[in-house]
VEXDREN-2710 file (C-alpha; in Angstrom, 1 decimal):
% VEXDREN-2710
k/r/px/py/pz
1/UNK/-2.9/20.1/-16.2
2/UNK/-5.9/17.9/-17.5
3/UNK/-7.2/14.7/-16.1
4/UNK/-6.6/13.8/-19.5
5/UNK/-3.1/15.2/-19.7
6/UNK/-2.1/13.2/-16.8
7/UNK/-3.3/10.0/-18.1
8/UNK/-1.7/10.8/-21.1
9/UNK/1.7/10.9/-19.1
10/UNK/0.9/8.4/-17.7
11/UNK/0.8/6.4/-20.6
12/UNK/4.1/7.1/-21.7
13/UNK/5.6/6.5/-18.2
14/UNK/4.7/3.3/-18.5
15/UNK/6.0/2.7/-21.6
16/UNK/9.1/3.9/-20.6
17/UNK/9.5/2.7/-17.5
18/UNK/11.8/-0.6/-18.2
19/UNK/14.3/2.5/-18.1
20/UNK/13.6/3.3/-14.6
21/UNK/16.8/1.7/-13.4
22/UNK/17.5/3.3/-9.9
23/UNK/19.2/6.5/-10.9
24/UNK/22.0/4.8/-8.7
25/UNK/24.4/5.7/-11.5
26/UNK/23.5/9.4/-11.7
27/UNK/25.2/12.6/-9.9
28/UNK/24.2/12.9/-6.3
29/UNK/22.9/16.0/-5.6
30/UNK/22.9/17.8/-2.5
31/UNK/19.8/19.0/-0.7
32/UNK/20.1/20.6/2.6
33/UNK/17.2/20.2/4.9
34/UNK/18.2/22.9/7.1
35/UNK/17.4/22.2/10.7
36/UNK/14.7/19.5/9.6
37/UNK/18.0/16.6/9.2
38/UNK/21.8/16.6/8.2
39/UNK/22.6/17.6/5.2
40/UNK/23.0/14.5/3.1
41/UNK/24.2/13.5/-0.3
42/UNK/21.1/12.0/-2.6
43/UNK/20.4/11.1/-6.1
44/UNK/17.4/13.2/-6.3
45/UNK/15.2/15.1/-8.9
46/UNK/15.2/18.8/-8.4
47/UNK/12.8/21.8/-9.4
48/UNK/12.1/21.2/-13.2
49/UNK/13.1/17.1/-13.0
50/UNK/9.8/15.8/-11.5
51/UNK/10.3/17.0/-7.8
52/UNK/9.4/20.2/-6.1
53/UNK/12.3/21.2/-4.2
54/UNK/13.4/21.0/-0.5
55/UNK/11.2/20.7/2.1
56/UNK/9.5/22.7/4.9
57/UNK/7.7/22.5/8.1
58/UNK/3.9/23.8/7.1
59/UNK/1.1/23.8/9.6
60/UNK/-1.8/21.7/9.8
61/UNK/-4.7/23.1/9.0
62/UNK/-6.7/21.2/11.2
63/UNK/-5.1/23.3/14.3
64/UNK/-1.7/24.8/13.1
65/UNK/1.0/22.4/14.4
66/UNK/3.9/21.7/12.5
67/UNK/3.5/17.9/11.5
68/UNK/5.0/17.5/7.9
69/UNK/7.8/19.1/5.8
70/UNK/6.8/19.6/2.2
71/UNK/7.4/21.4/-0.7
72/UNK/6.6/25.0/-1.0
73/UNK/3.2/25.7/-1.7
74/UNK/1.6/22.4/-0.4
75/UNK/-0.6/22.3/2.1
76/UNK/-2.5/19.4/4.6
77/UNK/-5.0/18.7/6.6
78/UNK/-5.3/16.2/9.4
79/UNK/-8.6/13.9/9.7
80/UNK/-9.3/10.8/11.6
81/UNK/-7.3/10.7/14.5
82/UNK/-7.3/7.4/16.3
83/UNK/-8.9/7.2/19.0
84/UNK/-11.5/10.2/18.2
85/UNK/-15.5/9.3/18.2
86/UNK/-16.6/8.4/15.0
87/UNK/-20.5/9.3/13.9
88/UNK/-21.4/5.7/14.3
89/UNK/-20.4/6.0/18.2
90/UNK/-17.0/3.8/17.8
91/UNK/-13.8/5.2/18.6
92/UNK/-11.4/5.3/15.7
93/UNK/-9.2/2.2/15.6
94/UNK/-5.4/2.4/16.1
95/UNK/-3.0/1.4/13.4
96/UNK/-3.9/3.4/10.5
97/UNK/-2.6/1.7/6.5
98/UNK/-3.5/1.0/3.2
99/UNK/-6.2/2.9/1.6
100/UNK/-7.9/4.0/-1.4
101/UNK/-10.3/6.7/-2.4
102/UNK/-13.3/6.5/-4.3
103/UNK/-16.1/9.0/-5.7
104/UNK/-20.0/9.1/-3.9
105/UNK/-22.6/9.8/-6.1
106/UNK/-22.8/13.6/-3.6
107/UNK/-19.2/14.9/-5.1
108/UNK/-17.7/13.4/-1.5
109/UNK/-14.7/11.5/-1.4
110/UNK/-15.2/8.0/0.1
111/UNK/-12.1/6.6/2.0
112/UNK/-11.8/3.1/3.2
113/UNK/-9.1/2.6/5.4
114/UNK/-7.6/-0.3/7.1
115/UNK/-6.3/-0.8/10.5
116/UNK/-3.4/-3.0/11.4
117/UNK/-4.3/-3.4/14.9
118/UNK/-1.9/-5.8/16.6
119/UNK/-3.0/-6.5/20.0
120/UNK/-3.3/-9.9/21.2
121/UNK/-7.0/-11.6/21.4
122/UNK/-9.4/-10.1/23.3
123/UNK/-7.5/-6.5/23.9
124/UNK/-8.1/-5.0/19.9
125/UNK/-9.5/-1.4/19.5
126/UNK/-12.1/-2.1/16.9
127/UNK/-15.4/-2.4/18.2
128/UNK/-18.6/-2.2/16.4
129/UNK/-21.9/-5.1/16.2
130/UNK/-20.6/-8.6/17.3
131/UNK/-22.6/-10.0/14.9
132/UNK/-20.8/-8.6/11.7
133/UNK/-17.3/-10.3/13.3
134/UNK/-15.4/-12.7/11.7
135/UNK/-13.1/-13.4/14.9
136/UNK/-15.2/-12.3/18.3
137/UNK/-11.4/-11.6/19.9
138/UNK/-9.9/-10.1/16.6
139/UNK/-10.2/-6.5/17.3
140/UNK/-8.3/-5.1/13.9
141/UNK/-10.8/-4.3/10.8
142/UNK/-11.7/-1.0/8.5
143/UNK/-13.1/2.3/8.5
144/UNK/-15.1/4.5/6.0
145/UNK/-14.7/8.1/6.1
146/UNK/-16.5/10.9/3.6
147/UNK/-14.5/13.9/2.9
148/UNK/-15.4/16.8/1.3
149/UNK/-13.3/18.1/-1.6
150/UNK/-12.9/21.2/-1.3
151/UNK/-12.9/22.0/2.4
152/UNK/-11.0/18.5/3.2
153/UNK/-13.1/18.4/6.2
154/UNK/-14.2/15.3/7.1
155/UNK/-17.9/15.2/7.0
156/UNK/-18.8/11.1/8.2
157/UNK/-16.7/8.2/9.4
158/UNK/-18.0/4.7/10.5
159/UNK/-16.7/1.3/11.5
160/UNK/-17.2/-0.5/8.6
161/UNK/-15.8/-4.4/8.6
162/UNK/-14.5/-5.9/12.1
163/UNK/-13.4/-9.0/13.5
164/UNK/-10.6/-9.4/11.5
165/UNK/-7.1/-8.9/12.8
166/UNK/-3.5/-7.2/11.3
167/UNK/-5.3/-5.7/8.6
168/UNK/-2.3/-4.2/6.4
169/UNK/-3.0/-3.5/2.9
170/UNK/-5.3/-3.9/0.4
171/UNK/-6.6/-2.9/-2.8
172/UNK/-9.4/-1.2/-4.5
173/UNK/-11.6/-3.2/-6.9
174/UNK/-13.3/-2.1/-10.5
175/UNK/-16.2/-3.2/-9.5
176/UNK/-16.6/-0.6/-6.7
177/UNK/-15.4/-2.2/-3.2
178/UNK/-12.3/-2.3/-1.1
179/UNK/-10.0/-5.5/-0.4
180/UNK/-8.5/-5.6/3.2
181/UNK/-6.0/-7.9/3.8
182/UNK/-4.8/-10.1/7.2
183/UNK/-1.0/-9.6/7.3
184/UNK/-0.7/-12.7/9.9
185/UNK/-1.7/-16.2/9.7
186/UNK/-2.8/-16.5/13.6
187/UNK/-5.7/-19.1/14.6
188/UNK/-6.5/-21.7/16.9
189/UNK/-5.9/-22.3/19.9
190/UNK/-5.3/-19.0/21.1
191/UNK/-7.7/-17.3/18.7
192/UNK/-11.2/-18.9/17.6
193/UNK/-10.4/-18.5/14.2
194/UNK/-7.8/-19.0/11.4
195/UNK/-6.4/-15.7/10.3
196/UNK/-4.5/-14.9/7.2
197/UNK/-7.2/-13.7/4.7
198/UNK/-8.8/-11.2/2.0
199/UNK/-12.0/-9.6/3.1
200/UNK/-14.3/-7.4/1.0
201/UNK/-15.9/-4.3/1.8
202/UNK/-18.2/-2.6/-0.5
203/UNK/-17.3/1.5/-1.2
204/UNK/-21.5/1.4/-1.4
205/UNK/-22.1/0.2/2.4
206/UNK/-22.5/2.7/4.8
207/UNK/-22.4/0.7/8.0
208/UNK/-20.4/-2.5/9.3
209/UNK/-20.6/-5.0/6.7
210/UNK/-20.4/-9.1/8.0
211/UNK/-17.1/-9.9/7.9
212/UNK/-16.6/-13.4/5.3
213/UNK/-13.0/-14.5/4.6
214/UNK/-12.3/-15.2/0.8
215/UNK/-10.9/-18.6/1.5
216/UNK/-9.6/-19.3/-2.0
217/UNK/-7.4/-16.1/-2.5
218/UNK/-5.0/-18.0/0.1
219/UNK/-4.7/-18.0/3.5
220/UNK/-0.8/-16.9/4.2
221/UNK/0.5/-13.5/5.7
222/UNK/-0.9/-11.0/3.2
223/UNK/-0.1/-7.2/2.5
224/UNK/-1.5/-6.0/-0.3
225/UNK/-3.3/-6.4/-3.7
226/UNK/-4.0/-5.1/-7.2
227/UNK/-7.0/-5.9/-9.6
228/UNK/-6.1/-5.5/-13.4
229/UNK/-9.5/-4.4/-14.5
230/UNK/-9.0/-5.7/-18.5
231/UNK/-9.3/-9.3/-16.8
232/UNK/-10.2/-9.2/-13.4
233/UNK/-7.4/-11.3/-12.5
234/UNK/-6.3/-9.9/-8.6
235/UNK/-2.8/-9.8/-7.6
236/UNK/-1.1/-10.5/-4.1
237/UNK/1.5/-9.7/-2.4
238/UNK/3.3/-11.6/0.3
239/UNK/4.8/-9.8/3.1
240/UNK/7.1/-13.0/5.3
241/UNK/10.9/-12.2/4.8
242/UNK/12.3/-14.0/2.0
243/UNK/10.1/-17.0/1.8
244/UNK/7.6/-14.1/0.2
245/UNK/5.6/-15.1/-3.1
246/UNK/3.8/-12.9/-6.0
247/UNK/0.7/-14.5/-6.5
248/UNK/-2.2/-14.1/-9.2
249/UNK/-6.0/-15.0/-8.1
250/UNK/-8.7/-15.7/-11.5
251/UNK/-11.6/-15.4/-10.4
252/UNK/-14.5/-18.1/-11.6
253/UNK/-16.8/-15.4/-12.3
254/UNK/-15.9/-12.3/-12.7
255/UNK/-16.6/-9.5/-9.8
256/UNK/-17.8/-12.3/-7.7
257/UNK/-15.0/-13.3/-5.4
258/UNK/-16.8/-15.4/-3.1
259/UNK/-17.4/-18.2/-6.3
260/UNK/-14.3/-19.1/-6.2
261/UNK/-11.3/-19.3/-8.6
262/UNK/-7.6/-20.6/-8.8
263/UNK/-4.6/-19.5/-7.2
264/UNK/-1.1/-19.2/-8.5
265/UNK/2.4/-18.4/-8.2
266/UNK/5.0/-16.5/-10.4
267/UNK/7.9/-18.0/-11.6
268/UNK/10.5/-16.6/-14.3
269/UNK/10.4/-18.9/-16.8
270/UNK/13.4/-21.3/-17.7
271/UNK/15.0/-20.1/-13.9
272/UNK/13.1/-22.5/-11.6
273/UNK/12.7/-20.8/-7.9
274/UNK/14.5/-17.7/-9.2
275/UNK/15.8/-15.5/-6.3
276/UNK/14.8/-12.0/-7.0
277/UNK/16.6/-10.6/-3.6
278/UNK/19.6/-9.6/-4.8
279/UNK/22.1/-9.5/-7.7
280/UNK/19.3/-7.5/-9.9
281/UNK/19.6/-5.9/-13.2
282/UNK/17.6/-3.1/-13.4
283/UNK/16.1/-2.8/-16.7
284/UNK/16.0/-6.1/-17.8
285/UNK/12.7/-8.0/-18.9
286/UNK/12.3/-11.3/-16.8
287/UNK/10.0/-14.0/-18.7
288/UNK/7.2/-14.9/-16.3
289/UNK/5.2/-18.2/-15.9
290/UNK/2.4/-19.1/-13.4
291/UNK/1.9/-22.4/-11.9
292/UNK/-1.0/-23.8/-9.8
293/UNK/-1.3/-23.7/-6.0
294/UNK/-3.3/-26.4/-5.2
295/UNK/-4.4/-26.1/-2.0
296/UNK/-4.7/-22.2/-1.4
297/UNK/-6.5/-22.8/2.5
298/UNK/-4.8/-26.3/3.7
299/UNK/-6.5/-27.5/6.8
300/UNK/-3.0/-29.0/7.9
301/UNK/-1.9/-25.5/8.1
302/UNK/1.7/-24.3/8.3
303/UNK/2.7/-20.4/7.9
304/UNK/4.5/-21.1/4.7
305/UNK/1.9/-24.1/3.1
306/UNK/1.0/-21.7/0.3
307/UNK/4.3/-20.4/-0.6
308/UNK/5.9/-23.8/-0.7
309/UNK/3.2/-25.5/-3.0
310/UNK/4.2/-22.9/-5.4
311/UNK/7.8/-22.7/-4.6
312/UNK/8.2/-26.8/-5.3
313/UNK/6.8/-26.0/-8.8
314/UNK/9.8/-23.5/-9.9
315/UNK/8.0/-20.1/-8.1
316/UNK/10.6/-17.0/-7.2
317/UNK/10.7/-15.7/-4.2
318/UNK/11.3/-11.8/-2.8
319/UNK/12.3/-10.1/-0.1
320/UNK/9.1/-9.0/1.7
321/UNK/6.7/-8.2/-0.9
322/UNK/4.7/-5.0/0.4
323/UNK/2.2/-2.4/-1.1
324/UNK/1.2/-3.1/-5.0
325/UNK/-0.7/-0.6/-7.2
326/UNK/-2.3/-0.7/-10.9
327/UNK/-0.9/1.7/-13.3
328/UNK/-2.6/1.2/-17.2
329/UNK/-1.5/-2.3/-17.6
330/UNK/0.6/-2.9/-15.4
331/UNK/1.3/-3.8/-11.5
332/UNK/4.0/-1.9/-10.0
333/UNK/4.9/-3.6/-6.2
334/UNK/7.5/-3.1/-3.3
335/UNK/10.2/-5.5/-2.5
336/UNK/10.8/-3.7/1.6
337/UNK/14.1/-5.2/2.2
338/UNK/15.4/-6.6/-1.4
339/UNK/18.3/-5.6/-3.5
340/UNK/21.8/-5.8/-2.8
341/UNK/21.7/-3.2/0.3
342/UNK/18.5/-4.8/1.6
343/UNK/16.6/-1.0/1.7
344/UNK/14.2/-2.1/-1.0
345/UNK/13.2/-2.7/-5.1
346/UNK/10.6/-1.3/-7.2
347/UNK/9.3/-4.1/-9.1
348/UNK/6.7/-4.1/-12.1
349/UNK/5.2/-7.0/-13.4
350/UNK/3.6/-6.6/-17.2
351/UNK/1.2/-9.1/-17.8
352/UNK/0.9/-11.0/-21.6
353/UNK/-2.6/-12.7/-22.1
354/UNK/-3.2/-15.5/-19.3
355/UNK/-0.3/-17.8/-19.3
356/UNK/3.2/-15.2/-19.2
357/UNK/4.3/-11.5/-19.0
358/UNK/7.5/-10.1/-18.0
359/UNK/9.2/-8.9/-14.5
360/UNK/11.2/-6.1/-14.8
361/UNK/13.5/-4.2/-11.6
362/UNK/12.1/-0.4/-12.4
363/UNK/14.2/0.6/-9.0
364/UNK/16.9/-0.6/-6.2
365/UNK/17.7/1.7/-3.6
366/UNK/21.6/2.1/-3.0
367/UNK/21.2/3.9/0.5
368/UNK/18.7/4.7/3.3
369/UNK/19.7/8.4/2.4
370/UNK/17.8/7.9/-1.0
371/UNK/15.3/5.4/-0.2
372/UNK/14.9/3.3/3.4
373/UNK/12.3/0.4/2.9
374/UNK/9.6/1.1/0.9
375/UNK/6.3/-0.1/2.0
376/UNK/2.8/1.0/0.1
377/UNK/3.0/2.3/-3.4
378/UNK/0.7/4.1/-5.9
379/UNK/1.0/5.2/-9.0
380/UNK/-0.3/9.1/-9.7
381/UNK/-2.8/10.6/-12.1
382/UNK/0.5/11.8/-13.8
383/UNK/2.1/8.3/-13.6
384/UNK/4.8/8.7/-10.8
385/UNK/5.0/6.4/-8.4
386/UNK/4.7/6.9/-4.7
387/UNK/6.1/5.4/-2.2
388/UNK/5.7/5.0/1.7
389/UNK/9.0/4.4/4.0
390/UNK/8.5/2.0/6.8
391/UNK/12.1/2.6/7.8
392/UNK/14.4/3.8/10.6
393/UNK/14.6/6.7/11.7
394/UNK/13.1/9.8/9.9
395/UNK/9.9/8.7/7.6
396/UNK/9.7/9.6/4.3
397/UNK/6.8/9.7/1.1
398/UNK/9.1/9.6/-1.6
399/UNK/8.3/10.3/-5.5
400/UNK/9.5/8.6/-8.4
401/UNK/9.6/10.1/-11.7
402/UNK/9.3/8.7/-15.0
403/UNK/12.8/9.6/-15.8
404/UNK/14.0/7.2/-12.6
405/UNK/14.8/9.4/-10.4
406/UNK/13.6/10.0/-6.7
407/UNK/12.8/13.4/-4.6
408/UNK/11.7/13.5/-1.2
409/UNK/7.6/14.4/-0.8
410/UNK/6.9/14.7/2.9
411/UNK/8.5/14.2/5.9
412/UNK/6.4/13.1/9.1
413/UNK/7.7/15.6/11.5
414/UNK/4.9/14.3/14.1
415/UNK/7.0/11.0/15.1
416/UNK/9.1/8.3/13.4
417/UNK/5.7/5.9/12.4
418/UNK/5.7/5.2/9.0
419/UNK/3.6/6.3/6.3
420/UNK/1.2/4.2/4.7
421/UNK/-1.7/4.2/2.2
422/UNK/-0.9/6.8/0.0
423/UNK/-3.7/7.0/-2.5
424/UNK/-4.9/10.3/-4.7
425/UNK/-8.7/11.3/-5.3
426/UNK/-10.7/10.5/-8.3
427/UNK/-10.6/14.2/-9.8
428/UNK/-6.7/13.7/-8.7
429/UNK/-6.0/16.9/-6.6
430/UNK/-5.6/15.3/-3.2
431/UNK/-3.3/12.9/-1.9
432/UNK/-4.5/11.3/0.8
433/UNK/-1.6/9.0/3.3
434/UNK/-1.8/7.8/7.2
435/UNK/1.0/8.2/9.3
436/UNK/0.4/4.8/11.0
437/UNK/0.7/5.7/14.9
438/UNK/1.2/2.4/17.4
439/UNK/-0.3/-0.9/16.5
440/UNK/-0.8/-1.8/19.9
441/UNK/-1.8/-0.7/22.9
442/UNK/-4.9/1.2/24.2
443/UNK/-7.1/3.1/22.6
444/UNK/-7.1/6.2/22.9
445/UNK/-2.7/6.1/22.3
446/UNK/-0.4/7.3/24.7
447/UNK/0.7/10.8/23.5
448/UNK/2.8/10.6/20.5
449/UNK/1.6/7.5/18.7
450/UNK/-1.7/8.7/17.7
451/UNK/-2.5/7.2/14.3
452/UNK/-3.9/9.9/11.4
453/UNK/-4.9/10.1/8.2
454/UNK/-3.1/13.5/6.0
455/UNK/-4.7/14.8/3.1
456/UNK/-2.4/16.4/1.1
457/UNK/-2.8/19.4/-1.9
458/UNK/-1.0/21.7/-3.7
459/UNK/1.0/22.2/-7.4
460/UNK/1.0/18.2/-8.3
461/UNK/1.3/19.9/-11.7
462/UNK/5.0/21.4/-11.6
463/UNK/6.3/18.0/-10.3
464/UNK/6.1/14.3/-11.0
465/UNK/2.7/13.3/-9.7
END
């Protein structure tokens, strides 16, 4: 299949995708996993549906252990281990997530990767120049690693932003860099500084870049975010149980994020401080409105400031907004614990010039069996979705197809981390996902928890994505 072909698909996923209602109301099937889990009943998309039938143990690459299931005829490679020595000198942070992939002007692939490092001040596993630090105690931050595309070898890693802390998830830019975001609002006293940002690292810089917080995107307990290239307008996810706000940023100039701009808050129109966590109807078009958030970086700080200026103005609120992705006009996001068995939605949001659009439920999981808590999300070359379990219990990558209905991917068979920042190449024929490893703790890990980054190839063409 085409680059072309797949955008072409992807095209009409999208315009189809109101229909993706949860294939809650379709046959189970059954798919035996052999001795990899219990067999279990699942509304799933077989050989020929989108998915690429049951999964198996296949060896790394990198040394031949056994770390994933997948489908027949895919194969991986493990790179970036925490805790290995980077070329810079640094050892590889702990706490591997979100990520995206861009092309170098040499054919590599350029990975920025964030790390979610949650150790308390003082004891974080990021190193790298003080003087590019945001927070001298903050120890969490990203890395840059170049792979090469056919070997999947990687070929040069570096520290590239540090002092920040709890860095989740992110989002690439159009303009060529990487947004990390701070998934806590910490500060003062016990840290030096205020936590709770978005950073920017350019995909260009091939060292640590100084690390500036982008005050006016908001300073509440971020996860991810998603730039809608055919205005520039950034979206944001908020990951802080069910007091959790969608939020749009518009920039003052465009590509320049440090100038400034105005924040705001979704709200479903006519439904003031609509509650999205449960009793959803899949399908259905929600009429969305935006209103102001004044103060986006309050210096009388509480955790929820941000959300409740929006929130006292009519704004909706979800249950743990996680990973969002861009899909040709459109921003697809994760609710982790909404719907009405609290395992997770599938949101998309379609905007409509500046002022409205429409919210629409594309999926609700029914059971952990079918989908437990889904975290980061991408959408394919082909225009599937994928999606990262941060669940209990075994750890999934799950597809989704365009028809709505959901097949297992991979199964980490290393330990029960989650997965997290599944993102494909540019030429499309890699996927590239972390299995998160321990968040704490000392770097090197203790056996078991080591943080990695998986890149993934195979037959995308006879499935879904």
């Amino acid at each position: 299949m085409t680059l072309e072909q797949k955008r072409l698909n992807r095209r009409n996923f999208l315009r189809g995708s109101a229909v993706i209602a949860g294939a809650v109301a379709s046959a189970p099937m059954i798919n035996p996993l052999g001795v990899l889990a219990a067999t279990q009943a699942r509304v799933q998309a077989g050989v020929g549906e989108g998915g690429y039938g049951p999964l198996e143990p296949v060896a790394d690459h990198r040394d031949g252990g056994e770390r994933l299931a997948l489908p027949s005829g895919f194969e991986y490679r493990s790179l970036g281990l925490a805790g290995s020595t980077m070329a810079d000198g640094n050892l590889t942070p702990i706490a591997h997530d979100g990520m995206a992939a861009f092309a170098l002007p040499n054919g590599s692939i350029r990975l920025i990767r964030n790390h979610e490092d949650r150790n308390p001040p003082g004891a974080g596993t990021a190193g790298g120049p003080a003087a590019t630090r945001y927070d001298q105690l903050a120890g969490g931050g990203t890395t840059t690693l170049d792979v090469d595309p056919t070997t999947r070898e990687l070929v040069n890693d570096f520290l590239s932003l540090n002092g920040t802390t709890v860095n989740c998830a992110g989002g690439p830019t159009p303009w060529g860099s990487w947004l990390t975001c701070e998934e806590t609002t910490v500060g003062p006293p016990a840290w030096p500084e205020p936590h709770g940002y978005v950073f920017e690292v350019p995909t260009s810089a091939n060292g640590t870049v100084p690390a500036t917080p982008l005050n006016a995107m908001g300073r509440f307990v971020h996860e991810a975010v998603a730039v809608d290239p055919r205005t520039g307008f950034i979206y944001e996810t908020e990951d802080d149980g069910n007091q959790s706000g969608f939020y749009r940023f518009l920039p003052a100039v465009d590509g320049n994020l440090q100038a400034g701009g105005r924040l705001q808050m979704l709200a479903v129109r006519g439904r003031t401080n609509y509650d999205t966590t449960t009793g959803q109807r899949p399908g259905r078009p929600l009429p969305v409105e935006w209103v102001d958030v004044e103060d986006p970086d309050p210096a009388a700080f509480t955790p929820h400031a941000v959300f409740l200026q929006g929130y006292e103005k009519g704004g909706a609120n979800f249950a743990r907004l996680e990973g969002c992705w861009y899909g040709d006009g459109s921003i697809f996001l994760n609710s982790t614990s909404g719907g009405d068995a609290g395992l997770g939605q599938v949101w998309e949001y379609r905007p409509r010039g500046r002022s409205g659009g429409q919210l629409i439920l594309v999926y609700e999981s029914p059971s952990a069996e079918v989908l437990d808590s889904p975290d980061n999300i991408c959408v394919s070359p082909s225009g599937g979705l994928v999606l990262c379990e941060d669940g209990s219990g075994d750890q999934y990558v799950r597809g989704l197809t365009q028809r709505g209905q959901i097949f297992d991917l991979g199964l980490n068979l290393a330990n029960t981390f989650e997965w997290a920042g599944a993102t494909f190449s540019p030429d499309g024929e890699t996927m590239f996902v972390n299995i998160q490893g321990a968040t704490s703790g000392p770097n090197p890990p203790v056996a078991g928890a080591q943080g990695m980054t998986v890149a993934i190839w195979g037959p995308w063409g006879e499935g879904a994505l």
